[in-house]
C-alpha positions in Angstrom: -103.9 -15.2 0.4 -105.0 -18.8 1.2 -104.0 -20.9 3.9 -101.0 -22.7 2.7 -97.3 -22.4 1.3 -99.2 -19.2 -0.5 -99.4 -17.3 2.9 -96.0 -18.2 4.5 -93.5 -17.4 1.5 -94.7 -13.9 1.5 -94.4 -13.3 4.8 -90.9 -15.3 4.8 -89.8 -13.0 2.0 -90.6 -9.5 3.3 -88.3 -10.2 6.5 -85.3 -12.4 4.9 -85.6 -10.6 1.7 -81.6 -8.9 1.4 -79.8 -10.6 3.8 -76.8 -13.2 3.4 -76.5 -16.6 5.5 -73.4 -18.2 5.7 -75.0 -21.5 6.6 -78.2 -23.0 6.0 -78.3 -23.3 9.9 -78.6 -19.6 9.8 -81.4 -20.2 7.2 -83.2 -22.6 9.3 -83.1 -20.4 12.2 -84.0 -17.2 10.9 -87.2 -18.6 8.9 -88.1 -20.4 12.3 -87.9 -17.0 14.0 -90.1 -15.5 11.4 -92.3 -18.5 11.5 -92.7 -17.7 15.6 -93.5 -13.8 15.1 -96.8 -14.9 13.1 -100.0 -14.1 14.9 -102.8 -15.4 15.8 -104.6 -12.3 13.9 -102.5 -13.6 10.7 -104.1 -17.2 10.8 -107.6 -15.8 11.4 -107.0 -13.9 8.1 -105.7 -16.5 6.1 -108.4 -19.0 7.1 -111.4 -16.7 6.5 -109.6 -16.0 3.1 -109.5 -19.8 2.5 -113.0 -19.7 3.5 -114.0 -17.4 1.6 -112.5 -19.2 -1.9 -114.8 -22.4 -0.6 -117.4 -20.9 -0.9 -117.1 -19.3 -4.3 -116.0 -22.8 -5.2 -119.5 -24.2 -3.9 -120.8 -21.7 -5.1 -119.6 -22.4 -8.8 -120.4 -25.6 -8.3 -116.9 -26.2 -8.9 -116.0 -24.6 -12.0 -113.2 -22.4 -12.4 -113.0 -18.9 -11.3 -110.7 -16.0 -11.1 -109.4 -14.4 -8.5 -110.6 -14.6 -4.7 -112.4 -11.3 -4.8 
């Protein structure tokens, strides 16, 4: 996953995913826990992934492609 709203959702998701909040307080709270529990091991992936699409974008010369792989 890239670096971006694309690598936090999923993350978000996995650990909120059934639960019920009575406020969004308890919204708020939860994804900032979540948010907290991310490590540094998960950055370094997600920016050597966003690395990773630059330069197959260079690469391309910036055409589109598919895919990070």
């Amino acid at each position: 996953s890239t670096c971006d709203a694309s690598f936090l959702f999923p993350k978000m998701k996995i650990q909120l995913k059934g639960r019920r909040f009575e406020t969004i307080e308890e919204i708020q709270a939860e994804s900032q826990m979540v948010l907290d529990r991310l490590t540094k091991k998960d950055f370094q992936g997600c920016f050597q992934a966003w690395q990773r699409r630059w330069d197959r974008c260079v690469h391309s010369q910036g055409n589109y492609f598919e895919g990070d792989g």
